[in-house]
VOBATI-396791 format. One record per residue (C-alpha): residue number from 1; residue in one letter; x, y, z. Coordinates in steps of 0.5 Angstrom, whole numbers, plus 500, padded with zeros to 3 digits. Layout:
<rs>
<r k="NUM" r="a" u="X" v="Y" w="Z"/>
...
</rs>
This chain:
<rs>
<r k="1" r="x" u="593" v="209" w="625"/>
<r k="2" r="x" u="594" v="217" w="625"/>
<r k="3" r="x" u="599" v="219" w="621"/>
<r k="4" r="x" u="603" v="223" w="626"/>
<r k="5" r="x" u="604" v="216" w="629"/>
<r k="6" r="x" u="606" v="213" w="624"/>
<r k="7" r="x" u="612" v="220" w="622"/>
<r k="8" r="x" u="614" v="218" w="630"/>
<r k="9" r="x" u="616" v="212" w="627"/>
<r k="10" r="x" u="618" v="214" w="621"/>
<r k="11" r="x" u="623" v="219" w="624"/>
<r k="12" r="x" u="626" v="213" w="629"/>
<r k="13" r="x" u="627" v="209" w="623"/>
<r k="14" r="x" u="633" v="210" w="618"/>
<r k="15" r="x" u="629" v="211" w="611"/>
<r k="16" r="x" u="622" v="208" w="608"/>
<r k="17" r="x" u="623" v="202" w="603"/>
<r k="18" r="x" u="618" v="199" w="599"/>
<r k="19" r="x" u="622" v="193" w="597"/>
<r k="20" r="x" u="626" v="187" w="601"/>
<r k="21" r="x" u="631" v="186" w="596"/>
<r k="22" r="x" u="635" v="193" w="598"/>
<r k="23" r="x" u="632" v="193" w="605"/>
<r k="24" r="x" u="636" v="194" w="611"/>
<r k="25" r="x" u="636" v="193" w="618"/>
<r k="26" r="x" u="633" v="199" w="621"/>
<r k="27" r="x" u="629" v="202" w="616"/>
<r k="28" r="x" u="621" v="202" w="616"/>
<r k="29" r="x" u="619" v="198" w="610"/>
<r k="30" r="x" u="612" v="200" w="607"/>
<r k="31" r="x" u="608" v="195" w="604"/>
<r k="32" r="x" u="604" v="197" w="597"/>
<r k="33" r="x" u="600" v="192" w="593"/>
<r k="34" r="x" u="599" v="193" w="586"/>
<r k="35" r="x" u="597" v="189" w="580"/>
<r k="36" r="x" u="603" v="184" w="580"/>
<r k="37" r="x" u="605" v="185" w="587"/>
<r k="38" r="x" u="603" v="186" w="594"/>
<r k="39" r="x" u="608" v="187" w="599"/>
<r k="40" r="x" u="603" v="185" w="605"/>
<r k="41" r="x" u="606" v="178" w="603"/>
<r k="42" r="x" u="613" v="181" w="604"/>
<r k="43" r="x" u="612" v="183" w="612"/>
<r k="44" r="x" u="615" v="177" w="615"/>
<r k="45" r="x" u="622" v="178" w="611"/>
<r k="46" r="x" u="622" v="184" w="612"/>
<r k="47" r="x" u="622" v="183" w="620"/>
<r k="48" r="x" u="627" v="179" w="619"/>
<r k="49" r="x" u="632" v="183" w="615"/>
<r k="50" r="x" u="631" v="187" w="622"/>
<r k="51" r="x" u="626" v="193" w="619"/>
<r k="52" r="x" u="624" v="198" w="625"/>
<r k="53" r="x" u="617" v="198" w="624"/>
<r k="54" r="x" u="614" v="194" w="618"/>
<r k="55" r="x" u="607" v="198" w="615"/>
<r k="56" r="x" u="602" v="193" w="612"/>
<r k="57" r="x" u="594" v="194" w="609"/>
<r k="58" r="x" u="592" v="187" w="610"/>
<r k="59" r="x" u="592" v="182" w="616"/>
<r k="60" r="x" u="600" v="178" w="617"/>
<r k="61" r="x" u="598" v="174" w="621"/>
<r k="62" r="x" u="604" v="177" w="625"/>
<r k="63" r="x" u="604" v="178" w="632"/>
<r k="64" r="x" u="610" v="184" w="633"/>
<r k="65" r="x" u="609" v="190" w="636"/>
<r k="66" r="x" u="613" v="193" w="629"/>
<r k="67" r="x" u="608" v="192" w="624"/>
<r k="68" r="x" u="604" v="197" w="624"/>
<r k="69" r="x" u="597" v="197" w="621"/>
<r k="70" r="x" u="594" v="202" w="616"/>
<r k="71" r="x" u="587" v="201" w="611"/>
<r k="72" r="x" u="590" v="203" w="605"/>
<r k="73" r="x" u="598" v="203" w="604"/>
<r k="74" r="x" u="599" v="207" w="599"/>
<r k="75" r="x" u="594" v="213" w="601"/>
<r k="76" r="x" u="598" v="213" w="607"/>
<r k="77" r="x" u="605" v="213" w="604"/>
<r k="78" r="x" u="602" v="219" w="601"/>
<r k="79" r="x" u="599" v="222" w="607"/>
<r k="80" r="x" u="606" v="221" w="610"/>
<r k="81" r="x" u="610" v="225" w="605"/>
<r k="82" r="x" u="605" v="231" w="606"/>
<r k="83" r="x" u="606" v="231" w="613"/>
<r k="84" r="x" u="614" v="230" w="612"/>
<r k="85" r="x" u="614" v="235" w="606"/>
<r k="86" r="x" u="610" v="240" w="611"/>
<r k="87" r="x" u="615" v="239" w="617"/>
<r k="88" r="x" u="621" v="240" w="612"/>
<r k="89" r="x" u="618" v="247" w="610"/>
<r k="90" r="x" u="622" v="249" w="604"/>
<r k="91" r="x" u="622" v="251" w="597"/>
<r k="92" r="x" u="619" v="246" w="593"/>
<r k="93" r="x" u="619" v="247" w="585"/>
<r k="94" r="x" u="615" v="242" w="580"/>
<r k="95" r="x" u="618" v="240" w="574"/>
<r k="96" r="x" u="612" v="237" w="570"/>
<r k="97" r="x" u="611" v="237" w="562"/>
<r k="98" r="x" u="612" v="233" w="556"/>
<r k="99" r="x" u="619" v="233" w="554"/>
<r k="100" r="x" u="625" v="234" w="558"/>
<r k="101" r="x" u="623" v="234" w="565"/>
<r k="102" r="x" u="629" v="229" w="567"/>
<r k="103" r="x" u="633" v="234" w="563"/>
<r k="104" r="x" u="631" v="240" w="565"/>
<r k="105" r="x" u="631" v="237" w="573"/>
<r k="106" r="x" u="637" v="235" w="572"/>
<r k="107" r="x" u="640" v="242" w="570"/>
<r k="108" r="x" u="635" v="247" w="576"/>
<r k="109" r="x" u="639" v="243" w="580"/>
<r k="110" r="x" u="646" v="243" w="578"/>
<r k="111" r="x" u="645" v="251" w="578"/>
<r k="112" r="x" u="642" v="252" w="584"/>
<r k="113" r="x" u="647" v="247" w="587"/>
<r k="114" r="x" u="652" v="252" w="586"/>
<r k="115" r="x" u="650" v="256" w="592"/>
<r k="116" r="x" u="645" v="252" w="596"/>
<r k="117" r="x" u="643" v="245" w="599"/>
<r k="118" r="x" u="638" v="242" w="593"/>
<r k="119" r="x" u="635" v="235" w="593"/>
<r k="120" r="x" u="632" v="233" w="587"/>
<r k="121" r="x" u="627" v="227" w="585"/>
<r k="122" r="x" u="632" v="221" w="584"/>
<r k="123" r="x" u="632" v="219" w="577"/>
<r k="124" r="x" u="625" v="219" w="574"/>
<r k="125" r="x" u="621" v="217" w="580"/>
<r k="126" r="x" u="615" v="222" w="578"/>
<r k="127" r="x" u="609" v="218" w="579"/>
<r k="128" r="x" u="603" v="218" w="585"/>
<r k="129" r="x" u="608" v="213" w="588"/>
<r k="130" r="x" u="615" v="216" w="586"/>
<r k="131" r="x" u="614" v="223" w="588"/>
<r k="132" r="x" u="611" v="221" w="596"/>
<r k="133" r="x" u="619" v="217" w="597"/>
<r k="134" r="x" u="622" v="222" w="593"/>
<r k="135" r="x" u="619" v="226" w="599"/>
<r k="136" r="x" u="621" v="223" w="605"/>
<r k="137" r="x" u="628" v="223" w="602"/>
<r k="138" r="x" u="628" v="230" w="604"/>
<r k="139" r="x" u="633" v="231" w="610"/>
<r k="140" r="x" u="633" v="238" w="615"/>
<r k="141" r="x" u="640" v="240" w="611"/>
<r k="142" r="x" u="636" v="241" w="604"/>
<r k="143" r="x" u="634" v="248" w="603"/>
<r k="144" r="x" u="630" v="247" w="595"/>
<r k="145" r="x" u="626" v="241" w="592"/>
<r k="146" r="x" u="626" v="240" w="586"/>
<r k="147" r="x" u="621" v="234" w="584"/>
<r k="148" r="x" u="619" v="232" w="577"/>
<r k="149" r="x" u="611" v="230" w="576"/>
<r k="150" r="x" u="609" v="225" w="570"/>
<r k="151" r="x" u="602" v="224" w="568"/>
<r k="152" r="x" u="597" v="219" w="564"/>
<r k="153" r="x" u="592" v="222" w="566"/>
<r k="154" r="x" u="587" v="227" w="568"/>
<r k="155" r="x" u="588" v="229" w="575"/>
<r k="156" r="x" u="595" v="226" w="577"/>
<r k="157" r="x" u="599" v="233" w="576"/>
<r k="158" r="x" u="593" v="236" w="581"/>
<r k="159" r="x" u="594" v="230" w="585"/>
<r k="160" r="x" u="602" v="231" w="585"/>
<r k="161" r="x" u="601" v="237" w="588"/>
<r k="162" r="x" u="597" v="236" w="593"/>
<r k="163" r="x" u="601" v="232" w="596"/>
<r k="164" r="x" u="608" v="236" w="594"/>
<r k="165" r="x" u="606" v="242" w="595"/>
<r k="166" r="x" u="610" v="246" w="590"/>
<r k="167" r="x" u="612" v="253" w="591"/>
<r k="168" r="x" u="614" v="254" w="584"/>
<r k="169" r="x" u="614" v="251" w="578"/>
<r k="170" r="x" u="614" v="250" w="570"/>
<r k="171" r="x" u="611" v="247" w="565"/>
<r k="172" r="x" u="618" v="245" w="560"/>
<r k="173" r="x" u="613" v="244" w="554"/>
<r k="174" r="x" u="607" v="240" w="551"/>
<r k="175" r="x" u="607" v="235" w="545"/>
<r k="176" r="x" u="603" v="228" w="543"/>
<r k="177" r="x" u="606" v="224" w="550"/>
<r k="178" r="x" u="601" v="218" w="553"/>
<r k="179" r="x" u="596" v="220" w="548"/>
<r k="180" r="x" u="593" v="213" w="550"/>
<r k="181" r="x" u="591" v="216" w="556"/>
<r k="182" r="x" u="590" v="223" w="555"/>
<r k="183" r="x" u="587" v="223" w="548"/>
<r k="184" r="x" u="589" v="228" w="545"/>
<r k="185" r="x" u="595" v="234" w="546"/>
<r k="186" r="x" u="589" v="238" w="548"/>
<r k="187" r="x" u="588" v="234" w="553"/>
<r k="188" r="x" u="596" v="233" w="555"/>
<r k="189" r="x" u="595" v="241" w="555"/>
<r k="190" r="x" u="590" v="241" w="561"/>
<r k="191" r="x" u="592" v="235" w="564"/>
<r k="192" r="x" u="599" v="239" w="566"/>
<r k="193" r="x" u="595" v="246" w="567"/>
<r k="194" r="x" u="593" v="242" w="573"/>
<r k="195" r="x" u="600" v="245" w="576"/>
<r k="196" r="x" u="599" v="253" w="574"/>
<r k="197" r="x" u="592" v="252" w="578"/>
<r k="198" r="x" u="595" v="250" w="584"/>
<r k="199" r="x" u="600" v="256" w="584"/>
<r k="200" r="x" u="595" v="260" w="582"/>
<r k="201" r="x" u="591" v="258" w="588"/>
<r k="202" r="x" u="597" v="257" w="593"/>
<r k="203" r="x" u="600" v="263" w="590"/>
<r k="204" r="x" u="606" v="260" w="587"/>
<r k="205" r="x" u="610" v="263" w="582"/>
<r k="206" r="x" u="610" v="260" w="575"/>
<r k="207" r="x" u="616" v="260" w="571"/>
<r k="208" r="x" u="614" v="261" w="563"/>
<r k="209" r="x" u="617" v="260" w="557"/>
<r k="210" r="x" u="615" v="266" w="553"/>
<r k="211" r="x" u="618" v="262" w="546"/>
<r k="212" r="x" u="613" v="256" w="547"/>
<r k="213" r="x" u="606" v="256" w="544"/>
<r k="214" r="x" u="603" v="251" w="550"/>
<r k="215" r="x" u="606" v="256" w="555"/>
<r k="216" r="x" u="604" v="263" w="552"/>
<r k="217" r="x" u="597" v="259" w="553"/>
<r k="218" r="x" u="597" v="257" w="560"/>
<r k="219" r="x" u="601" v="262" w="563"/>
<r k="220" r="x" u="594" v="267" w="563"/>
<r k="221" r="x" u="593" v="261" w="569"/>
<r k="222" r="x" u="597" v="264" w="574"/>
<r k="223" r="x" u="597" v="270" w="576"/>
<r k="224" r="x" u="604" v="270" w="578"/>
<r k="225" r="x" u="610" v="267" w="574"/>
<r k="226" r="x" u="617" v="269" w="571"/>
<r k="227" r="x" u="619" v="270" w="564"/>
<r k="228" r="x" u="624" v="267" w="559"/>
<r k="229" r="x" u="628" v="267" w="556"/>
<r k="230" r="x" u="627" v="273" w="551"/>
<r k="231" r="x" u="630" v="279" w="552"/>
<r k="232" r="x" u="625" v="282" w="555"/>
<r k="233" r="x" u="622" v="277" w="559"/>
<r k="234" r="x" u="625" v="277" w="567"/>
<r k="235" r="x" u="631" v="272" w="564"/>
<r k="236" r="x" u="633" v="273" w="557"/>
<r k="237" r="x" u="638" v="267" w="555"/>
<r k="238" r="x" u="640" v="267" w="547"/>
<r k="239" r="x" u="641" v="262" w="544"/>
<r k="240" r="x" u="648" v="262" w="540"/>
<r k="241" r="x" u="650" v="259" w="532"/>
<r k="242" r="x" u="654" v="253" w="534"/>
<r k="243" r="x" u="655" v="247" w="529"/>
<r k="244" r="x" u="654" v="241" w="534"/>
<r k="245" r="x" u="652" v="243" w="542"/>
<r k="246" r="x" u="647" v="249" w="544"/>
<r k="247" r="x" u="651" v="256" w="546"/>
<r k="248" r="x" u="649" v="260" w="550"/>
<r k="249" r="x" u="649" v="268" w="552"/>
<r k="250" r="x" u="647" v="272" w="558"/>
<r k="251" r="x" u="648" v="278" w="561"/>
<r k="252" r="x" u="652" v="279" w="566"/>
<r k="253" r="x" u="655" v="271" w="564"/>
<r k="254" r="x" u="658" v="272" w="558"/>
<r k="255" r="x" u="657" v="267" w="552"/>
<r k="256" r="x" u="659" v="259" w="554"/>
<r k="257" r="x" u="658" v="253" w="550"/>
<r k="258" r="x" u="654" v="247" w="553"/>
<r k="259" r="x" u="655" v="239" w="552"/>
<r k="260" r="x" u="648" v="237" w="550"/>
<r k="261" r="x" u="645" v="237" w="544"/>
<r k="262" r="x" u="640" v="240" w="539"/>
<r k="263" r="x" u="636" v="247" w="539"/>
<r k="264" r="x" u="631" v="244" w="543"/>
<r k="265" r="x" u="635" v="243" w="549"/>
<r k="266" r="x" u="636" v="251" w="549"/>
<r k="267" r="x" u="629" v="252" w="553"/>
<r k="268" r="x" u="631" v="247" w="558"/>
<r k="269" r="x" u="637" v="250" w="559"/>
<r k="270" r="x" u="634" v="257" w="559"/>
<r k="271" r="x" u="629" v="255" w="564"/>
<r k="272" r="x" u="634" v="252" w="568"/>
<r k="273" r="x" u="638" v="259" w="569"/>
<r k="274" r="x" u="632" v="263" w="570"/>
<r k="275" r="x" u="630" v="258" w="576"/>
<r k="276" r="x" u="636" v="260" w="578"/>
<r k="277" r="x" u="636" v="267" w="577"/>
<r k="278" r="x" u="630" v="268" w="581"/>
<r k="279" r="x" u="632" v="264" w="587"/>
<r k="280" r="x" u="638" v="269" w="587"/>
<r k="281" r="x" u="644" v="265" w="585"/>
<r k="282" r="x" u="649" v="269" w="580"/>
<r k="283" r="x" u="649" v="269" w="573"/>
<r k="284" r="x" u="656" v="267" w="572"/>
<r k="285" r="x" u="655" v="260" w="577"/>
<r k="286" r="x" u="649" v="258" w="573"/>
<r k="287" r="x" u="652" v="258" w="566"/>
<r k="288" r="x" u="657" v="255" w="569"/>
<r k="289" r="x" u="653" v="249" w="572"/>
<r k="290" r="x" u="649" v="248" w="566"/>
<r k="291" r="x" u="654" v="248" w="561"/>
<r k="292" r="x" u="659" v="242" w="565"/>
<r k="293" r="x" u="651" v="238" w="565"/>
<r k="294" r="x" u="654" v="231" w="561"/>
<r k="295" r="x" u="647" v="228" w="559"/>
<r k="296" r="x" u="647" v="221" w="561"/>
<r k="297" r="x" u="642" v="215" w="561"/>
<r k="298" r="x" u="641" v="215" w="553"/>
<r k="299" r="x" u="638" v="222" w="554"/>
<r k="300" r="x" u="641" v="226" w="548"/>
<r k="301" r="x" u="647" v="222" w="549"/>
<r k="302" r="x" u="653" v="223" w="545"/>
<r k="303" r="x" u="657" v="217" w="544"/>
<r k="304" r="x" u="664" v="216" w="539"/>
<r k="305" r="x" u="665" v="208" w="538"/>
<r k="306" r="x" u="671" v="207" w="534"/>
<r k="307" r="x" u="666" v="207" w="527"/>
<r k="308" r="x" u="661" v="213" w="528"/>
<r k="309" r="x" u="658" v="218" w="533"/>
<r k="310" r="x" u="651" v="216" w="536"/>
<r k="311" r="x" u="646" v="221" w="539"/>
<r k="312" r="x" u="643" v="216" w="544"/>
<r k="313" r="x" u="637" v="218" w="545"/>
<r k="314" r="x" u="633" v="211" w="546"/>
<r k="315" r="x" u="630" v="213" w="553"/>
<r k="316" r="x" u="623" v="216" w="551"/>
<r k="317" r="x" u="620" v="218" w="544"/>
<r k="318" r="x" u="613" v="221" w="542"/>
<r k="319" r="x" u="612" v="224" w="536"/>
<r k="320" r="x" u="614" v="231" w="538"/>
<r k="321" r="x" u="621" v="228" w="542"/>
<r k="322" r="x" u="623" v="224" w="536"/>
<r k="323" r="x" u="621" v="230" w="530"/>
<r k="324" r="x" u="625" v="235" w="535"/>
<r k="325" r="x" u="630" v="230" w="534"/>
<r k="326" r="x" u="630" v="230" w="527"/>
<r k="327" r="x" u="630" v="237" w="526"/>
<r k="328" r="x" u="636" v="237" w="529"/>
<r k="329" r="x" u="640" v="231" w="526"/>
<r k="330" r="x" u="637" v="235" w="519"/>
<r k="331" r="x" u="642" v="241" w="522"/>
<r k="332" r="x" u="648" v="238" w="525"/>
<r k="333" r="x" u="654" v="239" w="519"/>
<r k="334" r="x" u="656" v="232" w="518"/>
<r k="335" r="x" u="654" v="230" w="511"/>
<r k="336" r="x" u="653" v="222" w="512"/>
<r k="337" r="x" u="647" v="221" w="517"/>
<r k="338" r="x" u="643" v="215" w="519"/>
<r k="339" r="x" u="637" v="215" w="524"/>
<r k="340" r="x" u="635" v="208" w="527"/>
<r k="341" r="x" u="628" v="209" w="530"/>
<r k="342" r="x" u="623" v="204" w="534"/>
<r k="343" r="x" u="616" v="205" w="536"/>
<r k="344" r="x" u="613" v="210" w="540"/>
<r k="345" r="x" u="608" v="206" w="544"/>
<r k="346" r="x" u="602" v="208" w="548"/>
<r k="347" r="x" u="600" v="212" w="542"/>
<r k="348" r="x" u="593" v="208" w="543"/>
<r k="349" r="x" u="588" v="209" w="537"/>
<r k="350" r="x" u="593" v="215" w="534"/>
<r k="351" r="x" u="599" v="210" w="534"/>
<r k="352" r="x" u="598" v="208" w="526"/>
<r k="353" r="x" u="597" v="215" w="525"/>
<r k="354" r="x" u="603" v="218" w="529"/>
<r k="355" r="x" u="608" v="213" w="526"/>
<r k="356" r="x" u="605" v="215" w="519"/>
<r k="357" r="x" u="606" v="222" w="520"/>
<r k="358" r="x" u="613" v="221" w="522"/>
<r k="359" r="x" u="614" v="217" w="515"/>
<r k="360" r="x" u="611" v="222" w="511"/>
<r k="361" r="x" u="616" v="227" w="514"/>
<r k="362" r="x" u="623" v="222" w="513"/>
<r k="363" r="x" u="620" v="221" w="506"/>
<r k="364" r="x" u="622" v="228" w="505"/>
<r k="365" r="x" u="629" v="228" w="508"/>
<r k="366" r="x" u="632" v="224" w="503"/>
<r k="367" r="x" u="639" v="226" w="507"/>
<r k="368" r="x" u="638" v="221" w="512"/>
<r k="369" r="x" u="638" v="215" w="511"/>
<r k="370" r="x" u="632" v="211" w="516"/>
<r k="371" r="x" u="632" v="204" w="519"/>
<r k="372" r="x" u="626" v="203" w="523"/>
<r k="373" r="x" u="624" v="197" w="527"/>
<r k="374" r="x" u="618" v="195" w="531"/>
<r k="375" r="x" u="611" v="192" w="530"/>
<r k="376" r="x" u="608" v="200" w="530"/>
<r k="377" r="x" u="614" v="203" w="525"/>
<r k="378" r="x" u="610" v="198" w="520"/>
<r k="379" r="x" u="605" v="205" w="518"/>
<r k="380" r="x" u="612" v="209" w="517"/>
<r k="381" r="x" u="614" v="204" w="512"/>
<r k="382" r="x" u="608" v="204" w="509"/>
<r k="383" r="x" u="608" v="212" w="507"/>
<r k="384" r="x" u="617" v="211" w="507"/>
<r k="385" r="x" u="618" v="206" w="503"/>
<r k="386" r="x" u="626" v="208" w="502"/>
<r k="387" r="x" u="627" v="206" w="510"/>
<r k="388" r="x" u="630" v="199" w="511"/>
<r k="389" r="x" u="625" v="196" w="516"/>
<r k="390" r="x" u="626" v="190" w="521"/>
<r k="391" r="x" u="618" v="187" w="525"/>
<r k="392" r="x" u="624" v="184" w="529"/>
<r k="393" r="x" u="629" v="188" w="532"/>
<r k="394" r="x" u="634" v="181" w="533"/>
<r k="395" r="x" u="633" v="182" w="525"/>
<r k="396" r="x" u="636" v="189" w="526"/>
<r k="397" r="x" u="641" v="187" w="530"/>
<r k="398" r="x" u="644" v="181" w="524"/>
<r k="399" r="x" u="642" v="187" w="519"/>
<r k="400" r="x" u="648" v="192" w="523"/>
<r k="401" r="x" u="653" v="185" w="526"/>
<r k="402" r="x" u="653" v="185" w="517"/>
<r k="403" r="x" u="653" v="192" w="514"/>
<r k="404" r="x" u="658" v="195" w="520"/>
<r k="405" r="x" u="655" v="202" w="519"/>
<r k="406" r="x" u="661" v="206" w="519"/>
<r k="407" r="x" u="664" v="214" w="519"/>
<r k="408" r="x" u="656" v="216" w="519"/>
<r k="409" r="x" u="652" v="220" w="524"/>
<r k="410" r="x" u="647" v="216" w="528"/>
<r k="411" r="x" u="641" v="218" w="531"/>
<r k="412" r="x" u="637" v="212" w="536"/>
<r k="413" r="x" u="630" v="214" w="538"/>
<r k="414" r="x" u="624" v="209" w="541"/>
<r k="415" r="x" u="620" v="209" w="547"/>
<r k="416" r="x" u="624" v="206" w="553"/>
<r k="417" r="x" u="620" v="198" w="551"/>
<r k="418" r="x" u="624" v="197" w="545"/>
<r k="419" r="x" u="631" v="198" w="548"/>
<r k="420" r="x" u="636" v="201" w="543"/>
<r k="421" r="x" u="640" v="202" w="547"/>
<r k="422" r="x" u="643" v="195" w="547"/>
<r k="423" r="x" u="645" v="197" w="539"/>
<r k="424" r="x" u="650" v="201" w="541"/>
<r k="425" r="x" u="656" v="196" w="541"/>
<r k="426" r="x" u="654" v="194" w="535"/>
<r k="427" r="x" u="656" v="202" w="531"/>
</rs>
């Protein structure tokens, strides 16, 4: 079935949906298989529910003038959402990277919002499947994309592209992320220069950080950018002496403090207000948007119980994050300091070595007080021996139900599989 068809269908509908359980009546419901499931055996539920058109890669045994069949679902899905992308025809910009896509998406869009129609990748749906209903979700009134790009592998980020389309985008860094299917950071390095080839061969402007070692050395791949956040760069940003958020300079703007985090969030700031410098909007409008971002969903989330102050930043951790991380508890001006850290997964063969490394490095800082938990964070215990360490987290969480840490700074850092977060009631 051509997919100029299936878009007629697509537009008589009221949304694409890939799951029965938030199905509506009147959507066109898509159906995907993968190792676990196959939405093929969904179809009939789906008509029931009232679907517009039900899109299947397999024979239902349905007789409906509504199924609609396709050979493969998901390339269809992804044929559809160029062709929409394409119809839509506005500005696309591509946030991909290691560390702090979400974040740096949110704050692109909070700036551009100040004066134009945004949309922007719900959540973090930035993968082959994400980015195509992060698309489709893009109506007329919509004058900018913003859509977050992950990557596992080798030719995912070019994939992406192909099917978005970016206009522009950046690269907010790169670091030791998913060395389980990259290898090594050079690998991860080239993986996300996928991004900057397709710019350079679409003409698209590459925004570049000129402070950031990856972006120094992939930004000869695009023959167009725009610079920060030096003062001699397109956009210059100054970061700001302050005790506890990032505080920003700009000119024209003036100086305002933020409500995130650690010097690391500086750049993901920076690049948000030269994205929204080079679409136009005003300088004041942009501070102003990025400075109000409150961090949400245990991103660099600074939370006050009644016994401490928690920086839950349990989303996501590779060596690079959880470091960054560290460094900026070091510098915070609290005097009694505790990082609570579980392992850094999808490593592969570099996980001992990894969580090694960031022993070594605690073993160093004696003026944090560490609490590991994990399976992997047996190998940071081996080289830092003064941490408390818990196999178990059930065992974590009795050790704190007793101890009741109190009037302490406390960092929360592991990759989204060990759910720190469920800690916080406990601080």
């Amino acid at each position: 079935m051509q997919t100029e068809v299936l878009y007629s269908c697509f537009l008589r509908s009221s949304g694409l949906n890939t799951d029965t359980r938030t199905l509506t009546a009147g959507q066109m419901f898509w159906a995907l298989k993968g190792e676990n499931f196959n939405g093929n055996l969904f179809a009939e539920k789906a008509l029931k529910l009232g679907a517009a058109f039900v899109v299947t890669d397999e024979d239902c045994g349905i007789s409906d003038k509504r199924i609609l069949r396709i050979e493969n679902g998901l390339i269809g899905l992804q044929d559809l959402a160029k062709h929409h992308r394409q119809v839509w025809g506005g500005q696309v910009i591509a946030v991909c990277g290691s560390n702090g896509k979400t974040t740096t998406k949110e704050l692109i869009t909070r700036a551009l919002s100040t004066e134009k129609s945004v949309f922007a990748t719900p959540g973090n749906l930035n993968n082959h499947i994400g980015v195509p209903l992060s698309l489709l979700r893009i109506n007329s009134q919509h004058e900018i994309a913003v859509i977050e790009m992950g990557a596992n592998h080798a030719g995912e980020i070019a994939e992406l592209c192909e099917i978005a389309l970016p206009d522009s985008g950046l690269i907010t860094n790169i670091g030791k992320d998913h060395l389980e299917g990259f290898g090594t950071v050079e690998n991860t390095a080239k993986a996300n220069a996928e991004l900057f080839e397709f710019l350079e061969q679409n003409s698209g402007i590459a925004f570049i950080n000129t402070e950031d070692e990856w972006n120094q050395k992939l930004h000869a791949l695009v023959s167009r950018n725009f610079t920060f956040p030096s003062e001699i760069d397109d956009a210059p940003c100054k970061l700001l002496p302050s005790d506890f958020f990032v505080k920003l300079e700009i000119p024209l703007a003036g100086q305002m403090e933020s409500k995130l985090l650690g010097a690391y969030n500086f750049h993901n700031l920076s690049c948000a207000l030269a994205v929204a410098k080079f679409y136009g909007i005003s300088s004041k409008s942009a501070l102003e948007a990025v400075c109000s971002y409150e961090p949400g969903n245990n991103r660099s989330q600074l939370v006050k119980t009644n016994s401490n102050t928690l920086i839950s930043d349990a989303y996501n951790a590779n060596p690079s994050s959880v470091l960054a991380a560290l460094e900026n508890l070091v510098n915070l001006p609290s005097t009694e300091k505790m990082a609570i850290l579980g392992d850094m997964l999808e490593l592969g063969n570099d996980s001992a070595t990894e969580h090694a490394s960031l022993g070594i490095w605690a073993s160093l800082h004696p003026e944090i007080s560490f609490v590991i938990t994990g399976k992997e964070m047996a190998a940071f215990a081996e080289t830092c021996p003064e941490a408390l360490y818990f196999p178990e987290k059930v065992a974590l969480e009795r050790y704190l139900e007793t101890k009741k840490p109190k009037n302490k700074t406390i960092l929360l850092k592991a990759s989204r599989g060990m759910k720190l977060e469920t800690l916080v009631p406990l601080l």
